[in-house]
C-alpha positions as CSV (number, residue, x, y, z in Angstrom):
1,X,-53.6,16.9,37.5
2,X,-53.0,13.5,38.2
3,X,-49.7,13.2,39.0
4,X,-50.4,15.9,41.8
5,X,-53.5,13.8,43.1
6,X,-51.8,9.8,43.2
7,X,-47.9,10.9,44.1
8,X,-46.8,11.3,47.9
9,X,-45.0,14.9,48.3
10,X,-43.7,17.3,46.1
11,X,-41.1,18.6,44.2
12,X,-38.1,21.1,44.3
13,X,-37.2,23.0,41.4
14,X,-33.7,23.8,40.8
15,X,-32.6,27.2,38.6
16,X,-29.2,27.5,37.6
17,X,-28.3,30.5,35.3
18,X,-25.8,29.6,32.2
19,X,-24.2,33.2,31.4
20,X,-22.5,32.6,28.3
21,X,-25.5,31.4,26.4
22,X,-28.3,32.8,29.0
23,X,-29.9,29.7,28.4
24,X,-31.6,28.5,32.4
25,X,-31.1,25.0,33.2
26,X,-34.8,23.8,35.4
27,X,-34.4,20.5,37.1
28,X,-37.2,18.7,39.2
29,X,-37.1,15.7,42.5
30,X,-39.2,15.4,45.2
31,X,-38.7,17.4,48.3
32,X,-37.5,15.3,51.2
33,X,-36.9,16.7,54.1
34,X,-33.6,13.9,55.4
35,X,-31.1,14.5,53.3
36,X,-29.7,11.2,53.8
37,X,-32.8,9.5,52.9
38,X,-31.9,8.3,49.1
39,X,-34.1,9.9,46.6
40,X,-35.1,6.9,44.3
41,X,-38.4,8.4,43.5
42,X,-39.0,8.4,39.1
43,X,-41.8,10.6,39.7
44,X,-42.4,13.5,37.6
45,X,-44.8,16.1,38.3
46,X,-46.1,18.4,35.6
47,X,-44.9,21.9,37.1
48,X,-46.1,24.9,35.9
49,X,-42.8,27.1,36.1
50,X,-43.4,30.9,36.3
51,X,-40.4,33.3,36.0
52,X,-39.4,37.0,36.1
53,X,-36.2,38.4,36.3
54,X,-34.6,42.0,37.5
55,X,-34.4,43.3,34.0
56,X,-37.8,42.0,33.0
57,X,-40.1,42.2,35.4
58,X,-43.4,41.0,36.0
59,X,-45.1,40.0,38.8
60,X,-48.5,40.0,36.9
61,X,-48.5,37.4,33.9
62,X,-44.9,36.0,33.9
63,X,-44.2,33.3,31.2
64,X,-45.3,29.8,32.2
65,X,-43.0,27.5,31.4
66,X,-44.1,23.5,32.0
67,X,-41.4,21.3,33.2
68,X,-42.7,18.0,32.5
69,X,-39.6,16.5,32.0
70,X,-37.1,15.6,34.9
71,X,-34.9,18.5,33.4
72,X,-35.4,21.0,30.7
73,X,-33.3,24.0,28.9
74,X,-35.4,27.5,28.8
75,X,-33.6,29.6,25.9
76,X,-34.8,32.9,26.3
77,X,-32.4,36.0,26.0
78,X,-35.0,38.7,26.3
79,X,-35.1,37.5,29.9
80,X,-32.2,36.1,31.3
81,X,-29.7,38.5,31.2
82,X,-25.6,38.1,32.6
83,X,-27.1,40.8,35.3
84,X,-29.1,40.7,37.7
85,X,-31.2,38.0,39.5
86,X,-34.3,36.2,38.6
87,X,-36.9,34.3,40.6
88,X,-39.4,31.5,39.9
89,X,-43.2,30.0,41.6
90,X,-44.3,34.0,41.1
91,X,-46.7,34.4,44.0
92,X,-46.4,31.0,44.9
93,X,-48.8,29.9,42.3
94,X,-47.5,26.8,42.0
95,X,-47.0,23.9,45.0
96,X,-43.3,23.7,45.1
97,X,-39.9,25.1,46.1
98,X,-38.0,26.8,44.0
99,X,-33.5,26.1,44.7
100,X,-31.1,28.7,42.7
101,X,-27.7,28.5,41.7
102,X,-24.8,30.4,44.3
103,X,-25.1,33.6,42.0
104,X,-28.4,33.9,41.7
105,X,-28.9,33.8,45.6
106,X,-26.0,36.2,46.2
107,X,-28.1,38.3,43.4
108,X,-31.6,38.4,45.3
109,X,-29.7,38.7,48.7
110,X,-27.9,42.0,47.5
111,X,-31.4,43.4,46.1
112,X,-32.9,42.4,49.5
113,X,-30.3,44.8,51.5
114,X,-30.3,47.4,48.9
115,X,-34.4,47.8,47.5
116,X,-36.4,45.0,48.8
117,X,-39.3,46.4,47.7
118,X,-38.4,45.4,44.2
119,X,-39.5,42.0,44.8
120,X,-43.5,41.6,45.4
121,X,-44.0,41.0,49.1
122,X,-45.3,37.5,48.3
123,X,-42.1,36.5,46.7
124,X,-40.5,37.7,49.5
125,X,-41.5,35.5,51.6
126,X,-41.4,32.5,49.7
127,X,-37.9,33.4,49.2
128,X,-36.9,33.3,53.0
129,X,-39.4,30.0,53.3
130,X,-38.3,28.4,50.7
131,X,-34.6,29.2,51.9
132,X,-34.7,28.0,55.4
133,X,-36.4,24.9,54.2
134,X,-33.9,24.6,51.9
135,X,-31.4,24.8,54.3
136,X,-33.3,22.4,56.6
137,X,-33.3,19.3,54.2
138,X,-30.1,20.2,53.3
139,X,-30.6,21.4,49.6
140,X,-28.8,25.2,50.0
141,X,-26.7,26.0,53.0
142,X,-27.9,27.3,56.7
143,X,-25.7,30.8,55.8
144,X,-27.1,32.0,52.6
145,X,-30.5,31.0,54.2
146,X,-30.1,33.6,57.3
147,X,-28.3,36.1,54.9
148,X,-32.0,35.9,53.2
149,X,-33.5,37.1,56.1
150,X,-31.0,40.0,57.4
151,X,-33.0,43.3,55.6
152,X,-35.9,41.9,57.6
153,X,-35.6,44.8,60.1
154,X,-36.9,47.0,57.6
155,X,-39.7,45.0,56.0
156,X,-42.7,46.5,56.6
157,X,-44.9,43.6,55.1
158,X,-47.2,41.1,56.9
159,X,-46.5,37.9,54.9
160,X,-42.3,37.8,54.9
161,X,-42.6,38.7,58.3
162,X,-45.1,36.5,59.8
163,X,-43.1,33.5,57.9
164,X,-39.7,34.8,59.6
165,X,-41.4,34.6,63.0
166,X,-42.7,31.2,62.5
167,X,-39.3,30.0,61.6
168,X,-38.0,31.7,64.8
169,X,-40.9,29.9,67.1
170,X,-39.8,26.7,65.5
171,X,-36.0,27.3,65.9
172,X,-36.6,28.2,69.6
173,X,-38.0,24.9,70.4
174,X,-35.3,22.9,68.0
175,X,-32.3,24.8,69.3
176,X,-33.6,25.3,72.9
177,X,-31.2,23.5,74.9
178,X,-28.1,24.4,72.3
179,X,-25.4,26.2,74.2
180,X,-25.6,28.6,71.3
181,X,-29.4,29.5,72.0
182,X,-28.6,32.6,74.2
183,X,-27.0,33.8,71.2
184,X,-30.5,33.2,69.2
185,X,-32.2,35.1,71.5
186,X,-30.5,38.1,71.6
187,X,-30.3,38.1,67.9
188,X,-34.1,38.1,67.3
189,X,-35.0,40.4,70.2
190,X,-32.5,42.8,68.6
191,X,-34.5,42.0,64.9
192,X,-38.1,42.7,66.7
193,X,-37.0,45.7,69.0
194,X,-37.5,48.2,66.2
195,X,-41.0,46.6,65.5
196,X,-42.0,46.3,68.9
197,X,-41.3,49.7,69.2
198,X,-43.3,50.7,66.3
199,X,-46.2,48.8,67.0
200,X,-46.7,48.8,70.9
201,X,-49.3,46.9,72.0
202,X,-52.3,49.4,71.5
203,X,-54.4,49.2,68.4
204,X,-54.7,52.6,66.1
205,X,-58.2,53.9,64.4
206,X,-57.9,52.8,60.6
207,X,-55.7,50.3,61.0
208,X,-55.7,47.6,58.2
209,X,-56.3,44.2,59.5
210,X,-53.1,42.3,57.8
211,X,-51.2,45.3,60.4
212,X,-53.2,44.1,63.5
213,X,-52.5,40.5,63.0
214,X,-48.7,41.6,62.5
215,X,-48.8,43.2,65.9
216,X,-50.0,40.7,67.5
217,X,-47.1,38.1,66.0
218,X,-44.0,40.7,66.8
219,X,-45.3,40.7,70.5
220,X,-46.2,36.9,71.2
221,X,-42.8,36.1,69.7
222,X,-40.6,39.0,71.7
223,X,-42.3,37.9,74.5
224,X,-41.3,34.4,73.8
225,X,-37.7,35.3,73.1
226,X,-37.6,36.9,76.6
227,X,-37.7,40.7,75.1
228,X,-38.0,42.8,78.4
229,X,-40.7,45.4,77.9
230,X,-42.7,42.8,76.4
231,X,-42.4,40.4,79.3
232,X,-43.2,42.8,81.9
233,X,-46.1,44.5,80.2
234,X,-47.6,40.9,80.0
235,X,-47.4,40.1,83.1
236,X,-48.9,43.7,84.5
237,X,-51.6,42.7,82.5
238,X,-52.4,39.6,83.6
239,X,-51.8,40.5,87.1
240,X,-54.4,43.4,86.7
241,X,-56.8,40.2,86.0
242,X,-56.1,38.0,88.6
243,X,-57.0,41.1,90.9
244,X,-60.5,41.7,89.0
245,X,-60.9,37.9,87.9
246,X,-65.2,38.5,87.2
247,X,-63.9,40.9,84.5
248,X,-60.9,39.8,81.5
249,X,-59.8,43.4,80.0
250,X,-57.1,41.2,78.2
251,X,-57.8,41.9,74.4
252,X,-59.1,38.6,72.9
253,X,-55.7,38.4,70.1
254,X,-53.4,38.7,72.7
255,X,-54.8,36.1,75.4
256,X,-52.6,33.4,74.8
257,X,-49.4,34.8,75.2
258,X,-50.0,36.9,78.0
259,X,-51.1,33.9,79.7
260,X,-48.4,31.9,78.4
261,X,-45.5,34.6,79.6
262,X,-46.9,35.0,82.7
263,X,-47.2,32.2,84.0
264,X,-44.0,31.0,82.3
265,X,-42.3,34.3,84.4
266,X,-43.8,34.5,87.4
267,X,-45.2,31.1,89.5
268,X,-47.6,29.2,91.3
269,X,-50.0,31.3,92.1
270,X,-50.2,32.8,88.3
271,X,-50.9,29.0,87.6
272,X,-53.8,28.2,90.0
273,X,-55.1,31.2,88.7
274,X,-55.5,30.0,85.4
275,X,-56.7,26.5,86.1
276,X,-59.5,28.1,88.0
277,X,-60.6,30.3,85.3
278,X,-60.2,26.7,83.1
279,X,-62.6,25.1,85.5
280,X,-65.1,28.3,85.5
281,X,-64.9,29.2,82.2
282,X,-67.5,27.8,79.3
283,X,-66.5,29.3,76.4
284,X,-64.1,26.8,74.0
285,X,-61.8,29.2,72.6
286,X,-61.4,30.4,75.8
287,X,-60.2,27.0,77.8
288,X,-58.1,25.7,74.9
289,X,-55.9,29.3,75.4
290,X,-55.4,28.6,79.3
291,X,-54.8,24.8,78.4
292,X,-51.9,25.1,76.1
293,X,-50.8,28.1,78.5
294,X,-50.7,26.3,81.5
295,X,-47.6,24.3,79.5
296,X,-45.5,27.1,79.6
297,X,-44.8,27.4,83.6
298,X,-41.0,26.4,84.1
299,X,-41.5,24.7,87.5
300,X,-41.2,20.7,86.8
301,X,-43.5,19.9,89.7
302,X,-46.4,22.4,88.2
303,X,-45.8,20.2,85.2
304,X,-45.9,17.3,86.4
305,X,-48.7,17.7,88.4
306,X,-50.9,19.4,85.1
307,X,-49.6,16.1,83.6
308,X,-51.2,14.0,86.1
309,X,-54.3,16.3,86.3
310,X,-54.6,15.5,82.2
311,X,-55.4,12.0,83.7
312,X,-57.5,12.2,87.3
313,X,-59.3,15.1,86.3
314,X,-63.3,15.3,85.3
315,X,-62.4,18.7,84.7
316,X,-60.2,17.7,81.6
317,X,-61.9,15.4,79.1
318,X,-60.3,12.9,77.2
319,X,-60.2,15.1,74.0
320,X,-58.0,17.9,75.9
321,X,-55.8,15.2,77.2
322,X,-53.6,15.7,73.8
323,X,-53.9,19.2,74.2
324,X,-52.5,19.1,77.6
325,X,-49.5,16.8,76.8
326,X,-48.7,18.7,73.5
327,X,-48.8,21.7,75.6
328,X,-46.3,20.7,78.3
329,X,-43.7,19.1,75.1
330,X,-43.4,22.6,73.6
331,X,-42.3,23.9,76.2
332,X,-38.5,23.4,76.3
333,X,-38.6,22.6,80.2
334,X,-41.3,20.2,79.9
335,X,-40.3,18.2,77.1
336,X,-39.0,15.7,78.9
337,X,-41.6,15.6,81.4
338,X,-44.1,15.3,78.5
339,X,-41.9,12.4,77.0
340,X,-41.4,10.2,80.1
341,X,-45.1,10.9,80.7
342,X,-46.6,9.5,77.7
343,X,-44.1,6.7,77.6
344,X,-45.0,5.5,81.3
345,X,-48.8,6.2,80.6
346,X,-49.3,5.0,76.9
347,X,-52.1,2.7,77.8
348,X,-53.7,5.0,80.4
349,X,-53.9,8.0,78.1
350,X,-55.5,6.4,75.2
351,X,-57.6,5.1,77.3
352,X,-59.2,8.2,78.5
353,X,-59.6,9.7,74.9
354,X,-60.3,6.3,73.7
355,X,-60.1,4.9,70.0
356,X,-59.4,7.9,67.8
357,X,-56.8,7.8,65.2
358,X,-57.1,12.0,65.0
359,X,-55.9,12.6,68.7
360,X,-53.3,10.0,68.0
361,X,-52.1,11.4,65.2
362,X,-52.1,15.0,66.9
363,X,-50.7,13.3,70.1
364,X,-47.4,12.0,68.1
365,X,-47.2,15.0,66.1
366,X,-47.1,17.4,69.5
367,X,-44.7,15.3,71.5
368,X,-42.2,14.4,68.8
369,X,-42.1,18.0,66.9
370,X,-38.9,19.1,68.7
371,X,-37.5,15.7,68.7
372,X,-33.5,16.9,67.2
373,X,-30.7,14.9,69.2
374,X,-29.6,11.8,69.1
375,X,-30.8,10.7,72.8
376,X,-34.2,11.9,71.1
377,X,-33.5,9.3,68.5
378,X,-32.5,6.5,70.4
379,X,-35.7,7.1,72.8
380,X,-37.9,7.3,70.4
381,X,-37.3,4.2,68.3
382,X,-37.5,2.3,71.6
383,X,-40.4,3.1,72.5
384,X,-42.0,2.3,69.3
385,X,-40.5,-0.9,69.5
386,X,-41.8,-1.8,72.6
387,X,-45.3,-1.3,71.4
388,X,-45.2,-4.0,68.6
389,X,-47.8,-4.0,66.2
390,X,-49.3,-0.1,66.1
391,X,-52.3,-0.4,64.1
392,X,-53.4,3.0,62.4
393,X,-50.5,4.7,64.4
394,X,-47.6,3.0,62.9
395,X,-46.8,5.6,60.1
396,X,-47.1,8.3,62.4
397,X,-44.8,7.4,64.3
398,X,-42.3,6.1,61.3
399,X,-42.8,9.4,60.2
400,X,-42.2,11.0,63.8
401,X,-39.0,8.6,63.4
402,X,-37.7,9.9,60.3
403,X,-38.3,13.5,61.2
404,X,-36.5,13.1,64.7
405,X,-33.7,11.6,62.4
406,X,-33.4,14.9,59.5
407,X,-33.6,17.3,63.1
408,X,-30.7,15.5,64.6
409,X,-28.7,16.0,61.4
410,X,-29.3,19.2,60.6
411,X,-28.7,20.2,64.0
412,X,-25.5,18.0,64.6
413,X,-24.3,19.8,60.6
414,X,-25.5,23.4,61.6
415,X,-25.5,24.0,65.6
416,X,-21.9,25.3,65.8
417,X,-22.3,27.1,62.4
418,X,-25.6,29.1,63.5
419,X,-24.1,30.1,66.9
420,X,-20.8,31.4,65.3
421,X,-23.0,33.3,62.5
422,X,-25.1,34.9,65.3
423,X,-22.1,36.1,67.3
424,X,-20.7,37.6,64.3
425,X,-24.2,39.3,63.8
426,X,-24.7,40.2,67.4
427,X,-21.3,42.2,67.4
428,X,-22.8,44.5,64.7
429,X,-25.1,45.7,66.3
């Protein structure tokens, strides 16, 4: 256990198949997510390697295999076969990623389209999260990652598809501004359409709870990829509450994108609504929905001013002032805003939430996250310089740095490749 407990990251194991002898070659190096940064790391974690394959399966008790070695030789015939595919980190047991050879991913993407339900649900999604991390540091390319996830229309699973639409949310905020983006959109509204169909928004007797949760994932994200019958029925809802305000019929799961897409779609007045009811209301859960909500308006003087408000207000306290600024720099119309806030403020707004290296952390964390172009860059590392010695914050924001940089390369390697992939899938459908 040591290893695990005293060395920084983790590793990715590569699997490449060896069809003349069937032997399967395992190699380990730590995960980094820049794949220019130089890996010079010696360490050597002791992996516990679990594998199955198409023509011996076993998603139960398959072989353990430990790879304590930088690389090692599995020789075993009775499982790796010159058919068929084979798949390692069985239910995710084990904390790493698993890379495969070109073959083998062509294998598991063919079963995927044909009979996905072959592979256990939880190696499912590992699969597509290990691909589009993969992709993102630069380990397998951006194509076979969203070949990975085209049978998703018909996966009927909570975990695949809740990672899927997690990748999505972070992919509209990273390729917001990308003149391919419209192209994005229409792709995952067309994915979801099926499932927003199936699941509506109104909750069945006997549902299982892992299908409840699901429903409320397909409609925050359609809503936040602009689907239309999502949108609308949002904002009917929350209108219906601005006209009996004493009395929130909004179902508790479905609050904060409700709030979030209507006031994103409609205006002003959807906006003082909501910083009323933050004013009024006393219940936690409740405030931190409308505060991260009231980010999502697309007029730059409503942000501004909720900016400003973070500051001058009693009615936000200096521990919501991060939530308030993270909340405006995930929205892709604020970002900026956010940025040039916090960078003409710095002193002001630690200030208010005082000496806390939590809120600084989480501060960093929600204004850099979609940090992916090279103005970004530039901007950043500025800044940083102009605040000189950083105390406690200083590897936050190297590591803010370093992420900005991997974002700006994967986007600069993969924005023109994504958009042309998307239009080719677009004119499928």
């Amino acid at each position: 256990m040591e290893p695990w407990v005293h060395i920084i990251g983790y590793p990715v194991v590569t699997l490449s198949h060896n069809k003349t002898s069937h032997a399967l070659k395992a190699t380990q190096e730590r995960f980094l997510l820049d794949e220019n940064a130089k890996n010079t790391s010696m360490s050597i974690w002791p992996v516990p390697l679990t594998i199955t394959s198409q023509k011996n399966l076993d998603w139960e008790n398959p072989t353990v295999y430990w790879l304590n070695e930088k690389e090692m030789i599995i020789e075993n015939t009775s499982i790796f076969t010159q058919e068929g595919w084979f798949i390692g980190n069985i239910k995710r047991a084990g904390y790493y990623r698993v890379n495969y050879d070109e073959d083998n991913w062509a294998a598991i993407i063919r079963q995927l389209n044909s009979d996905f339900q072959l592979i256990h649900p939880i190696c499912r999604a590992t699969l597509i999260d290990d691909a589009f991390w993969l992709a993102r540091a630069g380990y397998l390319d951006q194509v076979t990652a969203l070949q990975v996830s085209q049978y998703l229309p018909t996966e009927n699973a909570y975990l695949p598809l809740q990672l899927m639409l997690n990748i999505w949310e972070e992919w509209g905020g990273l390729l917001a501004w990308s003149s391919g983006f419209g192209e994005i959109q229409h792709y995952v509204v067309n994915i979801l359409q099926a499932k927003y169909k199936e699941f509506g928004w109104d909750e069945q007797d006997g549902e299982t709870m892992s299908r409840r949760r699901l429903r409320v994932e397909v409609l925050r994200v359609a809503c936040l990829f602009g689907q239309g019958d999502c949108s609308y029925s949002a904002q009917l809802i929350y209108n219906a509450w601005m006209r009996t305000p004493q009395v929130n019929r909004i179902p508790a799961n479905y609050r904060s994108f409700v709030y979030c897409t209507a006031i994103r779609e409609r205006g002003v007045l959807e906006w003082d609504f909501a910083w009323q009811q933050f004013k009024e209301s006393r219940v936690a859960t409740e405030r931190s929905k409308l505060l991260q909500a009231m980010g999502c308006s697309r007029e730059p003087w409503v942000l501004n001013r909720y900016l400003n408000r973070a500051l001058t207000s009693d009615s936000i306290s200096g521990a919501n002032v991060e939530s308030v600024i993270s909340a405006v720099s995930k929205n892709p119309k604020g970002r900026f805003y956010a940025w040039k806030f916090v960078t003409e403020n710095w002193n002001a707004v630690r200030n208010k939430y005082g000496e806390n290296e939590f809120i600084d952390r989480r501060l960093i964390k929600g204004i850099t996250r979609h940090f992916s172009t090279a103005w970004d860059l530039k901007q950043l590392e500025a800044f940083v310089k102009s605040l000189g010695k950083l105390g406690g914050g200083d590897l936050k924001w190297r590591q803010a740095i370093e992420k900005t940089r991997a974002n700006a390369r994967w986007l600069e390697k993969n924005e023109a490749l994504i958009e042309d992939w998307m239009i080719a899938a677009n004119s499928k459908v």
